[in-house]
N, C-alpha and C positions, 0 to 999 in steps of 0.2 A: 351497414356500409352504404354509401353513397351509390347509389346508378352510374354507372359508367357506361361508354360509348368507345369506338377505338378501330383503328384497320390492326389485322393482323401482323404481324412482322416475320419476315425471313430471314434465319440465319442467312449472311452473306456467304459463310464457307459450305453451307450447305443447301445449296440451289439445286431443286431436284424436278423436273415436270411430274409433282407428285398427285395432281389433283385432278379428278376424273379419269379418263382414260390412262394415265402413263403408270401411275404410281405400284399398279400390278398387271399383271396378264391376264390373271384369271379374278374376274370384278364377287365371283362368289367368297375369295378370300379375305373377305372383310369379317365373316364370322368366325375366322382363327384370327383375326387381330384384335378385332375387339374381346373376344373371350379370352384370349392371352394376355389382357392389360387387366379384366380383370382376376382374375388366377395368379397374376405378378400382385394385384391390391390386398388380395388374401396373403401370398407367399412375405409378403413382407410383414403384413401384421402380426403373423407368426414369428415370427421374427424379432419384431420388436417384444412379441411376448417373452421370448426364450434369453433374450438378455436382460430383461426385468423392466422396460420400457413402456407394457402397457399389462394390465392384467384380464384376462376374459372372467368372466361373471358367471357361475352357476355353471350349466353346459353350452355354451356361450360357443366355443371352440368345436363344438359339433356340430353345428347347426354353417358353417361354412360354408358356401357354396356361390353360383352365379347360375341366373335364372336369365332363360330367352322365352321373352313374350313374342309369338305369333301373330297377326292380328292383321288377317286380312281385308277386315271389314272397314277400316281405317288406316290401311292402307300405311301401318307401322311395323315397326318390326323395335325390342325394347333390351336391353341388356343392361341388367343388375346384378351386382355384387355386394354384399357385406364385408368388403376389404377395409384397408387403409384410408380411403376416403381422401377429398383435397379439400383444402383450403381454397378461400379468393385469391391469393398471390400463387400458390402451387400454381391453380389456372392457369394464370395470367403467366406462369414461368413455363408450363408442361406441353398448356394447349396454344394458346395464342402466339408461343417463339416456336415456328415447327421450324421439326428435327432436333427440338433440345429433348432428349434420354431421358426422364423420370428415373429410368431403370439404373441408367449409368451414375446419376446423382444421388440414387440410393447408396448403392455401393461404393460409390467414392464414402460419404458418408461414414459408413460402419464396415469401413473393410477390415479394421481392424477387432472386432465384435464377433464377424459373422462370416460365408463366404459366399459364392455365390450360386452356390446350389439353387434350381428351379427359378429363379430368376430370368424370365421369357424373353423382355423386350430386351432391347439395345441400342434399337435407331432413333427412336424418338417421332416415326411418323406410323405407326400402323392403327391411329389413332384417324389419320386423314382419310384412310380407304375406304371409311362410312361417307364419303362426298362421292363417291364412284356411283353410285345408287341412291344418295339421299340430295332432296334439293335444300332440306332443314334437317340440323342437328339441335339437337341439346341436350345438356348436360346438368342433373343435379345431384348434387355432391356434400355430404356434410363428417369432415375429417374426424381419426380418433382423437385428437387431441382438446384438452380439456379446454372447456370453454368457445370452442371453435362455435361458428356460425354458419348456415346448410347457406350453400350459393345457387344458382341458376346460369348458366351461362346456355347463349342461345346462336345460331349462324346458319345466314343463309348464303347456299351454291360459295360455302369455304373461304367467303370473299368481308364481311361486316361480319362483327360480332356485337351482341352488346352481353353484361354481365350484372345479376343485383341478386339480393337476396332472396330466399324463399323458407318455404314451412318444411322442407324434410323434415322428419324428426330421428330417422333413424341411419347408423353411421354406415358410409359405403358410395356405391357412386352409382344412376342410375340415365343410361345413355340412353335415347327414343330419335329412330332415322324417320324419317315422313320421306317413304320413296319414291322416286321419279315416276314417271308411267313406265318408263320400260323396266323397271325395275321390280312389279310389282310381284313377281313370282316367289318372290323372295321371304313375303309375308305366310306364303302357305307353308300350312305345319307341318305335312310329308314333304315336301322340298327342302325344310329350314332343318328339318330332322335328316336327312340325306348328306348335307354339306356337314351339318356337326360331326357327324358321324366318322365323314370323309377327313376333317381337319382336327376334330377334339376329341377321341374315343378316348384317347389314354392321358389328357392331363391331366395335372398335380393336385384338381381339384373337381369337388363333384358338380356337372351341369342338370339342369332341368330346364327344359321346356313346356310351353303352355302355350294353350289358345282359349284365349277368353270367350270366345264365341260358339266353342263346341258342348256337346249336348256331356252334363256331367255323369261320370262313370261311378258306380256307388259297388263296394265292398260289405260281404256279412260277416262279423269278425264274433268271436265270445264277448261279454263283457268285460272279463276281465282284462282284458287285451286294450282297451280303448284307452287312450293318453286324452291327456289335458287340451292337446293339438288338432283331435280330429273332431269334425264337424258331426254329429250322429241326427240323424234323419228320422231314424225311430227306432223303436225297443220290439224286437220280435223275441215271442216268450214260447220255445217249443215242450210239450207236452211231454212225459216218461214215455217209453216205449215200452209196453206189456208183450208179452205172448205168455199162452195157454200152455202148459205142461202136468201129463202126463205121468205121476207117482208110480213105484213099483207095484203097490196094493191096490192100484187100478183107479185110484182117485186122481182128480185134476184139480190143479190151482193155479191162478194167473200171479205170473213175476215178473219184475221189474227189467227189462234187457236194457237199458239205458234210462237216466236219471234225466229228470227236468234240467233244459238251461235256458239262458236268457242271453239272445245276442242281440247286437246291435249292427243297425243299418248306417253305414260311415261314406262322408267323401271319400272316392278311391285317393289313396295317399300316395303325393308326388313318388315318380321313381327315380333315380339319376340314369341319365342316358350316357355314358361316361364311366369309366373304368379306373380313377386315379391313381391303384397302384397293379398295373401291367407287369406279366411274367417275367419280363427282363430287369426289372427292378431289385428284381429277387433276389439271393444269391443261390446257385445251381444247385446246392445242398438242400434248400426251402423248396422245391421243388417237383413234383413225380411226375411219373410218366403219364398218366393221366390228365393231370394237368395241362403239358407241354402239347397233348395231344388234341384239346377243348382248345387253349388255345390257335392250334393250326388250323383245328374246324373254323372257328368264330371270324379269324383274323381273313382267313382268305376264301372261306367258302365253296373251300373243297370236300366232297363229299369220300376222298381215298384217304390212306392212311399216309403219313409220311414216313419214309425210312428209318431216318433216324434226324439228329438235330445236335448242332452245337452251342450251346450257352456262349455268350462274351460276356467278361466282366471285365475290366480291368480300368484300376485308378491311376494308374502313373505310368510312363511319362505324361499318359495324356485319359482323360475319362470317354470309356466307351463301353457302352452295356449293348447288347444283344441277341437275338435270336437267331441262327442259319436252320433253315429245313429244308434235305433232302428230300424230295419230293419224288412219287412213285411216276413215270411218265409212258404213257403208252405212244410212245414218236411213231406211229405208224397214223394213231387218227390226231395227235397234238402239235402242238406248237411247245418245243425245248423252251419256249420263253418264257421264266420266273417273273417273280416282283419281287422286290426287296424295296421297303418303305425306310425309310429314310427320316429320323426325328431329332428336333434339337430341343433340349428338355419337356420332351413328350408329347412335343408341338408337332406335326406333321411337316414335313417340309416339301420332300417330292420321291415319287418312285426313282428306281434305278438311275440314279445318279451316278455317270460312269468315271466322274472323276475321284469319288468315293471305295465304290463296288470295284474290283476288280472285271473284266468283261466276262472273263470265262464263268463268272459266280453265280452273272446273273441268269442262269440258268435256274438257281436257286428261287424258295420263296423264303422271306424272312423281314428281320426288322432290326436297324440300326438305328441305334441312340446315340448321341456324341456332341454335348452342349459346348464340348469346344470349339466345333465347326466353323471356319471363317467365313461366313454369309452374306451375300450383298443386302442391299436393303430392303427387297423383299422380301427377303428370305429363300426364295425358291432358288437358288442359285450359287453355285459356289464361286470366292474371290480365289485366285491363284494365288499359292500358297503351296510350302514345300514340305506343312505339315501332313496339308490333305494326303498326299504321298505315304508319309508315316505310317496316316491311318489304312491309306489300302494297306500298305506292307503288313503290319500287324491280322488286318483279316486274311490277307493269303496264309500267313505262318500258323495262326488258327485252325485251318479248315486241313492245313497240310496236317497239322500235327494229329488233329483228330482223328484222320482217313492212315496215315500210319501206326498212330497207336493203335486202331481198330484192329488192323493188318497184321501188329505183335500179338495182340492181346485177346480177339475176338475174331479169328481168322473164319472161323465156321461162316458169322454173318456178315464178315466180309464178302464172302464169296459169294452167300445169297444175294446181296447185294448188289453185285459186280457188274452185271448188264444192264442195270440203271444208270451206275456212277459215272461206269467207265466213261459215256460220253464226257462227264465235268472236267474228269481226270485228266484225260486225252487231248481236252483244248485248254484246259489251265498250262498242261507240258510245254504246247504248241506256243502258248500266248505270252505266260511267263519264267524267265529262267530258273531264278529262285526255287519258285514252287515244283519245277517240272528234274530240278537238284534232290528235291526232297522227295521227291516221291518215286523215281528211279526204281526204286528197292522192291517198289509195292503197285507196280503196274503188274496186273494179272492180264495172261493169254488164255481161255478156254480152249483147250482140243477136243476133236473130235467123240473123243469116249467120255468127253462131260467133266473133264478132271482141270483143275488150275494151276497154271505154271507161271513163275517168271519169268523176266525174262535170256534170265541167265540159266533159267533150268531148261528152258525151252533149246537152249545151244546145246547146252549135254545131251538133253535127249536123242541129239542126230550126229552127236561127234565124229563117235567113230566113220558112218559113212560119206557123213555132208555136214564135215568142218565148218561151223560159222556162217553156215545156213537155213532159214525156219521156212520152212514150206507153211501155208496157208490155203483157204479156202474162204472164199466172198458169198457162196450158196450151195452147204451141204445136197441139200436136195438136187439143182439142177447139176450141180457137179460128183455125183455121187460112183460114176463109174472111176472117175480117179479116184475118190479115197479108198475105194476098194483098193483099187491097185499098191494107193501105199500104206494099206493097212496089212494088207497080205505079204508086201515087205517088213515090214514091224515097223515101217516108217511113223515119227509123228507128224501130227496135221494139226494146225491150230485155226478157230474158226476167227475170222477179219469180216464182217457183213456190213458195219456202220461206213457211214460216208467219210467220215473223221478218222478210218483206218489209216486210209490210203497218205494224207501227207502224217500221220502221225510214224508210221514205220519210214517213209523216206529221212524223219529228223530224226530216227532210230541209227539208221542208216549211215548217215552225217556225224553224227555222234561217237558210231564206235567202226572201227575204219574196220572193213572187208566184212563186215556181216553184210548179208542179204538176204532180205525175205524177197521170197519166190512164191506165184502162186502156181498152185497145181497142174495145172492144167500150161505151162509155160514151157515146160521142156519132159523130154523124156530122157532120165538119166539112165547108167548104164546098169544100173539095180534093177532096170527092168526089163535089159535086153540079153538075147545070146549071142554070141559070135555067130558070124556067118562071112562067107567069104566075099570079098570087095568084087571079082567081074561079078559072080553070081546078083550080087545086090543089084548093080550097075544094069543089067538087063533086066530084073524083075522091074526096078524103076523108071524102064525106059519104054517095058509094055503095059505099065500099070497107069501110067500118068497119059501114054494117049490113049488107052480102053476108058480113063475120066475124064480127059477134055470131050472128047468123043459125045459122051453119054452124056454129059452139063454144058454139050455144045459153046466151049469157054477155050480162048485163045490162049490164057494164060491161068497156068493152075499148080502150085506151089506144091509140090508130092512127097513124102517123104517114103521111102519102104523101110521097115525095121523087124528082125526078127523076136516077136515078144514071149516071156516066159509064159507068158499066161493067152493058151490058145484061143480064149473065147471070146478077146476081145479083139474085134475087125478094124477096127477106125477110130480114130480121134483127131481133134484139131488140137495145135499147137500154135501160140500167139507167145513172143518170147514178154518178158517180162516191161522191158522200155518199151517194145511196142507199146503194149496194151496200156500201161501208164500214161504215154504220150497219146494216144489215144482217148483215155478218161479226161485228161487235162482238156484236147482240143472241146470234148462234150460241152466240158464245165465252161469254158470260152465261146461256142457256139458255133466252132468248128467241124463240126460233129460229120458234116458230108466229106471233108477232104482226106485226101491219100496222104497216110501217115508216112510212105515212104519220101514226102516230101522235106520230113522234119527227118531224114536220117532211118526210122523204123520201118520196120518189114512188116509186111501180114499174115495173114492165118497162113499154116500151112498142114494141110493135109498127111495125118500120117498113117500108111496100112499095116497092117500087120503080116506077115509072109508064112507066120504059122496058125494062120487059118484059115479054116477048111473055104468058107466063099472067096475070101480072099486067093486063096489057093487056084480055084476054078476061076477066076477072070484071067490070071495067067496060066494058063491052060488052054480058054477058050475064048482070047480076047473078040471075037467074031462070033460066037457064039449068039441062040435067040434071044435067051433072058440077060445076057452081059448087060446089056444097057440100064435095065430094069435093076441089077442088081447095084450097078454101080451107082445110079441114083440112090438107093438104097440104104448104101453104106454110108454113101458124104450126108445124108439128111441124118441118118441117125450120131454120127459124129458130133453133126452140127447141132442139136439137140441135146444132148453131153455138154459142150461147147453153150451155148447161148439160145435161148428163146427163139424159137424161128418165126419168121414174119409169116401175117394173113393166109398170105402165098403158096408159100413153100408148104404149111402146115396142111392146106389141103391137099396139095399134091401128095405132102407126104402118106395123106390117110386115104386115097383114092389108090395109092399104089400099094398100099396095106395089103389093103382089100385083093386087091389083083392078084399079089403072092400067093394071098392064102387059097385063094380059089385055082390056081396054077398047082398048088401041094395038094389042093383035095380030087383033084380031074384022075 
């Protein structure tokens, strides 16, 4: 062909500030575009094999791949394939009109042949993001088609082109960036190896890297083992290995323990950095648990096991393959925060993408495949669209359906499970309505004695006495003198400790009209009290509450006196239920120092016991020596029961410990 010369031309309908800075975000993304153009040049020439359009030769078809030259010492960086290969006019149609689709022209083409399975590109520009880093391109290229002629095409800073012949000999296309200065990091082989990684683990087709400049790594293999392909260095010939032995009649004779071989010293032989057919490809039957579990290690680089996991597959209405892993989480030292990778035929595109993922999911780690996805022209980003919708709804109905049938079918390791999930579960409810329909059935309560309940079992368990009622507990431990109490009634108690309790029971709440969970420590119902007569009460409360403002030298002191079954316990605080809600709320808001009785709620209020015995002797002795000592005594240990006590309080309380006890030993 003739030499040519020529400025480039722009589609007029597709004017994009593609070139340097705009054309992407992240400027390392030019080694998924170019490695996706060429994996689209292989994918098609497969292609055209399978409808009888071109034939592969010998093992021709195995030998498939795309190769990233390294080469920091020149300050290049090179990307070849053995695909499809162009012609001078492809060029001149694919590369010099940007934004016209290769991809898209393919398949208009042979749509009726073929479909378009693994078919990467679409925009027609991801071709230009090698000018984001390079200030020279070029391109050599020599098509499969017969008789074709190898081209050259060459460009500086994206702007002149010229294009003429050259000596390829072999079919495929072979791209070299000359990078900027700032760009030059790009050329090193742990760097170049990091972004593949990051962007091409799993395409359609196999990668390898190289750098030409590093020291060559050499293999000892058998001879017989060496192909026609590997370079062999030298012939190392190892000797039989003898030992001495030993006969029953006391004589020895030396034998043979391993025969003579002959190996050979070989270039270490390319490896593919690259995974082209990924777990998700699979279908869930091809599969084991093993597997799925190499995989979780590898993919996310987690050293725990995951729970369990969900396969997707599914072809219609719309195609989407992937993986969901429950993951084991210790939220006390982690962050709830998953990843979930995001791929459009195998192509990386971006983590948690929330118009995709569901929010509550991405709690999860996992990986979405879905070539249907409507993408802007980066790719990194999704166009609004009512199908993306579709596709969350379809993985909500997934992950519900999973975590149900678990719940029918395997309820044992449900259960195990359960303090993990529950957080997913609790805010999928919260988040979405759908999912939070479906799983209704299969929201577990733990109680107290370690047993699971739903939540419809959990009403029965208190019917008879507290109708449509579920008492709770936020911390066994510091609340433990109440669960006695309602343990000793045969009440149940179910444990609530997550932060995601608290509004997940108020939409319980909202949901099914007059149930109320209560926590423990909220009120004292009458299952715990005896009659006792109303003045009688009335004076004991009226000597008892200033024997405590007295002693806590407190103008205002909320007192309750009740006669309880159980004599041994002295005191306890009570905070009704809205209070202490309205309370949590102002925390989470940052109201945290204001009087909740501003919002309508009351405060703690102190409650004594009248059948017992200390309790007994402050009314009795409200002037008495140690009154004071003891009524401190009683409100710190309440309050203790009650909540954590401050700096403070906690040393007074253990100074006055001490005082008692030496009071009881005198």
């Amino acid at each position: 062909m003739a030499a040519t010369k020529g400025s480039l031309s722009i589609n007029s309908e597709n004017i994009f500030p593609i070139i340097k800075k705009w054309l992407y975000s992240d400027h390392d993304i030019f080694f998924r575009e170019l490695i996706s153009n060429g994996c689209d040049a292989i994918t098609k020439l497969k292609k055209l094999s399978l409808i009888g359009e071109y034939e592969f030769k010998d093992d021709e078809e195995s030998e498939l791949k795309v190769q990233v030259i390294a080469n920091a010492k020149d300050k290049t960086l090179t990307f070849i394939d053995n695909g499809i290969g162009m012609t001078a006019e492809e060029i001149d149609e694919y590369i010099n009109q940007i934004a016209f689709s290769g991809a898209e022209a393919f398949l208009e083409q042979y749509k009726d042949k073929t479909n378009e399975d693994q078919i990467i590109g679409h925009f027609g520009l991801g071709f230009y993001s090698a000018f984001m880093v390079a200030d020279r391109v070029t391109i050599e290229s020599l098509s499969y088609k017969e008789g074709s002629k190898a081209v050259k095409w060459e460009c500086e800073n994206g702007l002149e082109f010229s294009m003429d012949d050259c000596d390829k000999t072999d079919r495929g296309t072979k791209i070299t960036l000359y990078l900027n200065d700032d760009s030059l990091e790009f050329a090193n082989e742990f760097k170049a190896r990091e972004i593949i990684h990051k962007y091409c683990s799993f395409m359609p087709v196999e990668i390898f890297l190289s750098n030409p400049n590093a020291e060559p790594e050499y293999d000892t293999i058998p001879e017989s083992e060496v192909t026609d392909k590997d370079t062999v260095i030298e012939t190392i010939v190892e000797e039989a290995k003898t030992e001495e032995k030993e006969n029953e009649d006391g004589t020895k004779e030396v034998v043979e323990v391993s025969p003579a071989t002959t190996k050979a010293k070989i270039l270490k032989r390319p490896k593919s950095i690259s995974n082209p057919v990924p777990l998700w490809t699979k279908h869930p039957n091809e599969c084991t648990e093993e597997e799925y579990r190499q995989f979780y290690h590898e993919v996310f680089m987690d050293y725990k096991e995951p729970l369990f996991w969900i396969h997707l597959n599914m072809d219609y209405p719309f195609n989407l393959k992937g993986i969901l892993y429950f993951p084991k989480i210790n939220t006390e030292f982690e962050s709830v925060e998953g990843v979930i990778k995001l791929y459009n035929n195998q192509v990386f595109i971006a983590d948690n993408i929330k118009e995709v993922i569901p929010e509550f999911l991405m709690v999860l780690k996992g990986v979405i495949d879905c070539p249907d996805l409507p993408l802007n022209v980066s790719r990194s980003a999704l166009q609004n669209d009512g199908f993306v919708k579709k596709i969350s709804d379809y993985i909500t109905k997934k992950v519900a359906d999973k975590l149900s049938g678990m719940c029918k079918t395997d309820k044992e390791n449900y259960e195990k499970y359960w303090d993990d999930i529950s957080p997913f579960i609790k805010y999928g409810c919260l988040k979405d309505e759908k999912f939070c329909e479906k799983m209704s059935d299969y929201v577990l309560f733990k109680n107290i004695d370690d047993k699971f309940l739903t939540f419809k079992e959990c009403l029965e368990k208190n019917k008879e006495a507290h109708e449509n009622t579920i008492f709770y507990t936020t911390d066994p431990v510091q609340q433990s003198q109440y669960i006695n109490m309602y343990r000793n009634e045969n009440i149940d108690v179910v444990i609530l400790k997550d932060a995601i309790d608290q509004p997940f029971i108020t939409q319980l709440e909202q949901k099914n009209e007059n149930v109320k969970f209560v926590r423990i420590d909220a009120e004292l119902t009458n299952t715990f009290k005896e009659e006792v007569n109303e003045d009688e009460l009335k004076e004991m409360t009226d000597k008892l509450t200033e024997a405590f403002k007295k002693a806590l030298n407190r103008d205002t002191l909320d007192v309750k006196v009740e006669k309880m079954k159980d004599s041994s316990i002295s005191s306890m605080i009570t905070l009704s239920e809205e209070s202490r809600r309205m309370q949590d709320m102002m925390k989470m808001y940052g109201m945290a120092g204001m009087d909740p009785s501003m919002f309508g709620g009351a405060g703690e209020t102190l409650v004594l016991n009248s059948n017992n015995n200390l309790v007994k002797y402050i009314i009795d002795n409200p002037e008495g020596e140690n009154t004071d000592l003891i009524c401190k005594q009683l409100y710190d240990l309440a309050m203790i029961s009650h909540t954590p006590l401050n700096p403070e309080s906690m040393t007074a309380f253990i100074e006055r410990s001490n005082k008692i006890l030496e009071i009881i030993t005198k």
